[in-house]
C-alpha angles and dihedrals in degrees: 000000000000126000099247115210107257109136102252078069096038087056097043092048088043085049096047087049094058095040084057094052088047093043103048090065091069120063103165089195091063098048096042101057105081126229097229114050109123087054094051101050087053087060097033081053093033080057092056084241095300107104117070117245111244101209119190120199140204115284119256116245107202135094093245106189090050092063105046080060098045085048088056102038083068106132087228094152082067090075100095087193106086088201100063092025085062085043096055099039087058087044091052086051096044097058086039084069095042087059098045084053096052095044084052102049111129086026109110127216089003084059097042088055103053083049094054086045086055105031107021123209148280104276124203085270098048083047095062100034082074107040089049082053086048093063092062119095111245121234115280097280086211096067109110096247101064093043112119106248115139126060117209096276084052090062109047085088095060090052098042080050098046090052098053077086092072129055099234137089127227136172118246122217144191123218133173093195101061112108086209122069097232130009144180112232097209107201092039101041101225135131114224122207124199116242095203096062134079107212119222116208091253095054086043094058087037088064114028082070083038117057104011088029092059117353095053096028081064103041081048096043087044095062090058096075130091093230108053106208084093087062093053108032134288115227112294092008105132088073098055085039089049095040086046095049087050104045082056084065082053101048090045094047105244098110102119123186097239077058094059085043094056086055085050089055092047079052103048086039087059087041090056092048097045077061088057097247122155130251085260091049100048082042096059097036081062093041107036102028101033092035095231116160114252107251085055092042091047095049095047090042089053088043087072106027090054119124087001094309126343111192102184091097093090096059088081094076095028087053087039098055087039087060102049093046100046077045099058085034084071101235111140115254097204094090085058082058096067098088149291086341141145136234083234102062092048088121095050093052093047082049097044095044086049088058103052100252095104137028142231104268107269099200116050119202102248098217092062091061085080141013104235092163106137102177116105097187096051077053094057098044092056087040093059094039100128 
């Protein structure tokens, strides 16, 4: 079905226009990771943990003010269709708070409120959710699959090789100031990989279905609508994105249980944080309690702490446990697929899509045709997630 041209649609595609031109200018990914990460874990370990780390970030390019007022000039009372009108207003809002949390990175506890205001935080639940993960023994660490071999550069092949299976094109990077080991850069469609990692088999196949087989399968799927909000997020979208990128590790059967462990960190380091501990203090809670070596402990730890708090980090599990759960409930993932989008939006996609202002998901994450997880415990764990 096609958007014919009354006004009510000329208005909603004009304002959707306008929201992509104001929206491709933030990518919170690219304004949290400090520049200076590798100096300032040789000070924070020099000072036997003690000291906190003093991180500095890019600076940030865009008029912000100015855009926090374009965002809100937007004529939304023109959209005759309640529906779409009620989606859009909590968009704009949305992106209002992703803003107030880039202009306040480095900031603190500016910085670590807006963040709650975006991202929330842990709740009891969440809590134990972890620390019940946190009782269960990790793979042998010796076994060949999970030994450190390629750099970055190495492993460039296994990713160009992984994505022949999809029918799209996207620039690899390398990077020595991302606090993840590999990323997908959204608005500019590219994959970053860190320099400073070596990257074991298990941690290649963990994130080719990752990070290409979802991350990139839905920045790709979201630029094929007519409206583009599917292409840059819709609001809350990052724990669906995140719960969906890592049940693909679990249908392809590389969910390991000292994976889930290292989400139940991210969890218990947000957790730390929402307490108001310093950086040293979540470190060594990770380090000295939970007996997690200290590089571990020190990224996860930086994870959290990064820009004055930043809580995002336990929507993996949450997303994660949503995902399995909406999956064996046998509701069918594909709509998820269609871009930056939320489980909570699910109506409104099925309805935009019914009206013409969206489209069935082109590229379809391989891991989820067929369930190959063989781990019984891994199955266990996600079956007894409160």
């Amino acid at each position: 079905m096609m958007v014919d041209n009354s006004t009510s649609q000329k208005v909603l595609l004009e304002i959707d226009k306008n929201i992509d031109m104001l929206v491709k200018q933030i990518e919170l990914l690219s304004y949290v990771n400090p520049i200076n990460i590798e100096e300032e874990k040789e000070r924070f370990f020099a000072s036997k943990y003690l000291t906190d780390p003093i991180f500095q970030y890019p600076n940030i390019n865009f008029d912000k003010f100015k855009l926090h007022r374009e965002l809100f000039t937007q004529p939304l009372e023109q959209i005759t269709d309640k529906d779409i009108r009620n989606l859009y207003e909590d968009i704009i809002y949305a992106y209002s708070g992703l803003i107030q949390c880039i202009e306040n990175i480095g900031n603190g506890k500016h910085f670590y409120f807006n963040s709650l205001h975006c991202f929330g935080t842990p709740t009891e639940n969440d809590v134990e959710n972890a620390k019940f993960i946190l009782h269960f023994e990790d793979e042998n660490r010796g076994e060949d699959r999970f030994l450190p071999k390629y750099s970055a550069k190495d492993s460039e092949v296994f990713f160009k090789a992984f994505s022949k299976k999809y029918d799209f094109s996207y620039t690899i990077e390398f990077s020595n100031k991302i606090s993840a080991i590999a990323m997908v850069l959204n608005n500019v469609k590219t994959l970053v990989l860190n320099t400073n990692h070596t990257y074991s088999d298990n941690e290649i196949a963990v994130l080719t279905n990752h990070e290409i087989g979802v991350h990139m399968v839905t920045t790709m799927n979201g630029l094929l609508h007519p409206l583009k909000i599917f292409s840059h997020g819709f609001p809350n979208n990052e724990e669906t994105q995140e719960g969906l990128a890592v049940f693909s590790e679990y249908m392809s059967n590389n969910l390991t249980v000292t994976r889930l462990k290292e989400l139940a960190y991210r969890v218990i380091a947000v957790d730390s944080l929402a307490k108001g501990y310093p950086f040293s203090r979540t470190f060594r809670l990770l380090h000295n309690n939970y007996d997690l070596e200290r590089e571990s402990a020190f990224y996860i730890t930086l994870r959290a702490h990064r820009g004055g708090g930043f809580t995002k980090d336990y929507l993996y599990l949450s997303g994660l446990k949503k995902i399995y759960d909406y999956y064996h409930s046998g509701k069918d993932l594909s709509l998820l697929l269609t871009g930056k989008v939320s489980l909570e939006y699910v109506e409104e996609i099925q309805s935009l899509i019914k009206k013409g202002y969206a489209v069935t998901p082109k590229h379809i994450t391989d891991a989820y045709a067929e369930n190959k997880n063989t781990n019984k415990k891994v199955d266990f764990i996600l079956r007894s997630l409160k």
